[in-house]
MMTF fields as JSON, N, C-alpha, C and O atoms, coordinates in Angstrom:
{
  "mmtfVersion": "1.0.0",
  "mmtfProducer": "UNKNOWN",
  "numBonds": 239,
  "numAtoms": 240,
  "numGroups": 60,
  "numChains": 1,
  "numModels": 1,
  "chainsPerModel": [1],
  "groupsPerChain": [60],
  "chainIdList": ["A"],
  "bondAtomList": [4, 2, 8, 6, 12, 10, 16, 14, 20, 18, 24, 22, 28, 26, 32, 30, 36, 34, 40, 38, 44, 42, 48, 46, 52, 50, 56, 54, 60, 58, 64, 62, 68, 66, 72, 70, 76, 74, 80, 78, 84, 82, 88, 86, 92, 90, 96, 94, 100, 98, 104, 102, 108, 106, 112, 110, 116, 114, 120, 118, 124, 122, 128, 126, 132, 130, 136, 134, 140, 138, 144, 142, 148, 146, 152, 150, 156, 154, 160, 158, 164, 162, 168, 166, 172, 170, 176, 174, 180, 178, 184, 182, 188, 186, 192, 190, 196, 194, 200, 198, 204, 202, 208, 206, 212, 210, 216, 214, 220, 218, 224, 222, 228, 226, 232, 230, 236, 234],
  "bondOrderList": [1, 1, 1, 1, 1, 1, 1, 1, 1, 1, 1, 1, 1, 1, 1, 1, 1, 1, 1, 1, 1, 1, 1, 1, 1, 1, 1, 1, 1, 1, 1, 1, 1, 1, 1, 1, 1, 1, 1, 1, 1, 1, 1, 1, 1, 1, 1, 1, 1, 1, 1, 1, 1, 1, 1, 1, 1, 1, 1],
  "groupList": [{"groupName": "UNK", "atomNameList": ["N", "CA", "C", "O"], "elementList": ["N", "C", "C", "O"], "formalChargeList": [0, 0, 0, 0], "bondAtomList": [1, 0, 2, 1, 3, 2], "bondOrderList": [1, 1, 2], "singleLetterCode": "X", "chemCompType": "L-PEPTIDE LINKING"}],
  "groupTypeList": [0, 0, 0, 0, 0, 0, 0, 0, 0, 0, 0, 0, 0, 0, 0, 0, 0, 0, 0, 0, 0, 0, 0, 0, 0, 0, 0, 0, 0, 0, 0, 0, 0, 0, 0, 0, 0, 0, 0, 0, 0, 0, 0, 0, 0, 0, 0, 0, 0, 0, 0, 0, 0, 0, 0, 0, 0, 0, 0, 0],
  "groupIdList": [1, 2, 3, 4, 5, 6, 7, 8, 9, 10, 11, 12, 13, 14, 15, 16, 17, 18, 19, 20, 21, 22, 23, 24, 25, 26, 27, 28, 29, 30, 31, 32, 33, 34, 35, 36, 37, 38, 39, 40, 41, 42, 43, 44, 45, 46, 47, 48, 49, 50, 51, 52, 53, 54, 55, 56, 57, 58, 59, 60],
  "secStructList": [7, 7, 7, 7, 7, 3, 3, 3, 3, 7, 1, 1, 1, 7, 7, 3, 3, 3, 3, 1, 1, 7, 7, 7, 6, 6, 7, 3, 3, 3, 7, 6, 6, 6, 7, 7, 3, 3, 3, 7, 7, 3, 3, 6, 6, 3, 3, 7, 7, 7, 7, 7, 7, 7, 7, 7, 7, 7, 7, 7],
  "xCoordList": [-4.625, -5.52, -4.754, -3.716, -5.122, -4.951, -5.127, -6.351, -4.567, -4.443, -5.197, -4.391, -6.366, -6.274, -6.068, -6.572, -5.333, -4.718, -5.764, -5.774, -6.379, -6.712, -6.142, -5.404, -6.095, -4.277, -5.592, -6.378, -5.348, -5.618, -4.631, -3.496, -4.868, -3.862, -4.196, -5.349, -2.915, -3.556, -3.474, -2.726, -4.531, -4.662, -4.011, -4.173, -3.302, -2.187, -0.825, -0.157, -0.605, 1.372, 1.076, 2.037, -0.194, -0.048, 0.431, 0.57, 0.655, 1.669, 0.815, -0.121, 0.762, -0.116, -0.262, 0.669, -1.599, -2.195, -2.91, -3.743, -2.544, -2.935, -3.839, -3.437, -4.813, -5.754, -5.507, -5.55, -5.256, -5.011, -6.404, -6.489, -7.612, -8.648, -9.91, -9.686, -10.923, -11.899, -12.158, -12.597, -11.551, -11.971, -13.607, -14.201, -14.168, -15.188, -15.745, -15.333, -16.722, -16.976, -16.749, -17.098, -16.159, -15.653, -14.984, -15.1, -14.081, -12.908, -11.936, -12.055, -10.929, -9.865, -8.193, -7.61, -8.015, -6.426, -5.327, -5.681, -4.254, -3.191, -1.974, -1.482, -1.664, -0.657, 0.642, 1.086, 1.314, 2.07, 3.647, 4.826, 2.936, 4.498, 4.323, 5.207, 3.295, 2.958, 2.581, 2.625, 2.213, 1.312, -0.003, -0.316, -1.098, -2.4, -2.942, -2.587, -4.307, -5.582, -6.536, -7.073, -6.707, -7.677, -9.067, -9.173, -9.915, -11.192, -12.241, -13.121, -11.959, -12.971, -14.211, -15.237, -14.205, -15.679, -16.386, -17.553, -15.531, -16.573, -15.64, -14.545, -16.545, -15.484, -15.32, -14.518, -16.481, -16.627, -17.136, -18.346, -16.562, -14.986, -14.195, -14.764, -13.425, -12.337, -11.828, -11.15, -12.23, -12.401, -11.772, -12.21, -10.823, -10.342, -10.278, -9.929, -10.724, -10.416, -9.478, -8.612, -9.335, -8.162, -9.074, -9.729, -9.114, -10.054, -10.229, -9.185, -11.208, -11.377, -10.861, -11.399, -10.14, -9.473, -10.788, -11.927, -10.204, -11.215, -11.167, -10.277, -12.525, -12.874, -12.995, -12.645, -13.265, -12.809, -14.722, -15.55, -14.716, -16.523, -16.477, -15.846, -16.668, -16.597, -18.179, -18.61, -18.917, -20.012, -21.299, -22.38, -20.869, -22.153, -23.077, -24.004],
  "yCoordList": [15.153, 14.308, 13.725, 13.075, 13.901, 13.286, 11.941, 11.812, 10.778, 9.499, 9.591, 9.866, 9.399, 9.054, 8.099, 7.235, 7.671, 6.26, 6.409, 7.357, 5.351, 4.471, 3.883, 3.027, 3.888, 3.118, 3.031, 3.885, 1.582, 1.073, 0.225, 0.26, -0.553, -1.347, -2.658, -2.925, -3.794, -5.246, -5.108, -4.42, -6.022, -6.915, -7.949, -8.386, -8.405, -9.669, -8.786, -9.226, -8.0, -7.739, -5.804, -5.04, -5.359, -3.683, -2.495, -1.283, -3.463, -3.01, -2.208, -2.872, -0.953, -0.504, -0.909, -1.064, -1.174, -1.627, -0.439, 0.272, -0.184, 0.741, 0.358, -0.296, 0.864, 0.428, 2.007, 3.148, 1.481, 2.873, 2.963, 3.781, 2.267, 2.848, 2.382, 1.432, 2.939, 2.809, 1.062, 0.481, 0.699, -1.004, -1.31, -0.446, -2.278, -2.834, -3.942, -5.093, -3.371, -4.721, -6.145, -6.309, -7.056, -7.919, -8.29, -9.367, -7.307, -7.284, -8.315, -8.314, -9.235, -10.03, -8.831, -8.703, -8.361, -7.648, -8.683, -9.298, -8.638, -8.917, -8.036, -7.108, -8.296, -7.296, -7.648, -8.794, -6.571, -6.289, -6.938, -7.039, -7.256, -7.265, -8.744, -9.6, -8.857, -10.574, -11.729, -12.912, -11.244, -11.597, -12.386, -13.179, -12.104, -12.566, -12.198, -11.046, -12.724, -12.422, -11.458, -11.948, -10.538, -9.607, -9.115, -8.398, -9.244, -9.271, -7.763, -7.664, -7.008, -5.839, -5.871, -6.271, -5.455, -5.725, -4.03, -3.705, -3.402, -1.954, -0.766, -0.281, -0.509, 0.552, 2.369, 3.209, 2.485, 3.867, 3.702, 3.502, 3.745, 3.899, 2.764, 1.71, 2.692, 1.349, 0.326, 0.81, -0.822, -1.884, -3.52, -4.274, -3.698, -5.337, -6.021, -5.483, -7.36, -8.598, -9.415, -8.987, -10.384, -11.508, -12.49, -13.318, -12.391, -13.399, -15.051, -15.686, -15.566, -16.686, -18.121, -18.497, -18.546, -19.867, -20.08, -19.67, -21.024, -21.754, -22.709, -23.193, -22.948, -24.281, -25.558, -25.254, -26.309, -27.337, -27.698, -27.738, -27.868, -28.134, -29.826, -29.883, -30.504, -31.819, -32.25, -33.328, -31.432, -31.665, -32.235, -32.619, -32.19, -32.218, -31.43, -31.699],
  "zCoordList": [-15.653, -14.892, -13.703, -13.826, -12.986, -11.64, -11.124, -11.103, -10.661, -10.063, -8.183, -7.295, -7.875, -6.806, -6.511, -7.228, -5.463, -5.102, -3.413, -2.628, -3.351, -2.139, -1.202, -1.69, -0.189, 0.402, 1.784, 2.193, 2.199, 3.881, 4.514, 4.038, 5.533, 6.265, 5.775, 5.435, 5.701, 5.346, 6.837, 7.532, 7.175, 8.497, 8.914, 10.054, 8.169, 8.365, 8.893, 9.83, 8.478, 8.73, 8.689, 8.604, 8.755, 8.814, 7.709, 7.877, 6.329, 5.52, 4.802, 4.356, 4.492, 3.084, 1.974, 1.183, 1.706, 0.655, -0.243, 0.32, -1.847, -2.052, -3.626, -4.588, -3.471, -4.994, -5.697, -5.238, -6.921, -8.19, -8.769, -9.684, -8.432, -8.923, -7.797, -7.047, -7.748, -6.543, -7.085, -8.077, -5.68, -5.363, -4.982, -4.337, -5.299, -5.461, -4.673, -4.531, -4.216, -2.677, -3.491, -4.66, -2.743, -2.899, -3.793, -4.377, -4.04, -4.987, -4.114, -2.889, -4.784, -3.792, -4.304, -5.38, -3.292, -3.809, -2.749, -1.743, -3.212, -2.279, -1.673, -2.315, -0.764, -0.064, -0.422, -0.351, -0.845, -1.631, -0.611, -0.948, 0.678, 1.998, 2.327, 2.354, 2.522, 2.926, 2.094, 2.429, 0.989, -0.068, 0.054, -0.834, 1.578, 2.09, 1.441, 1.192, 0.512, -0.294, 0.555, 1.549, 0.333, 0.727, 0.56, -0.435, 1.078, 0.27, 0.516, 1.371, -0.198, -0.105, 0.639, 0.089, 1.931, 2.381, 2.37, 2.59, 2.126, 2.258, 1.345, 1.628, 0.133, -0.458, 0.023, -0.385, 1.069, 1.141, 2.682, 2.795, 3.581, 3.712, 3.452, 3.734, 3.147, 2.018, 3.549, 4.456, 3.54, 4.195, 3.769, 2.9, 4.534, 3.377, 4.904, 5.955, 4.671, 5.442, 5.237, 4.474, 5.615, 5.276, 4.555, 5.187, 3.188, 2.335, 2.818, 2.967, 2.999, 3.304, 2.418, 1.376, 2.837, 1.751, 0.801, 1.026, -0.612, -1.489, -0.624, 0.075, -0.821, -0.589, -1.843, -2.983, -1.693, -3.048, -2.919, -2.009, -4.174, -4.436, -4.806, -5.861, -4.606, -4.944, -5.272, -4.863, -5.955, -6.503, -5.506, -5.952, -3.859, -3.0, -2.856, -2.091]
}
């Protein structure tokens, strides 16, 4: 059996980012060079953003 590996660019530092199994829209991965949160925006063709900080919920 065979491993396809997924591999795109992080957008922070250019470094390859590689998923060992088909990533999932809005999956969060991190880059393995910078360590920026990444957020799956498109799996086909494979798409990551620079994930948007938490925000803190203070029950408003």
């Amino acid at each position: 059996m065979t491993t396809h590996v997924q591999t795109t660019e992080c957008p922070e530092c250019d470094a390859r980012v590689e998923f060992s199994r088909p990533p999932l829209c809005g999956e969060i991965a991190r880059c393995g060079d910078c360590g920026v949160e990444l957020e799956v925006t498109s799996a086909s063709p494979l798409a990551v953003v620079v994930a948007p900080p938490v925000q803190e919920d203070w029950g408003e």
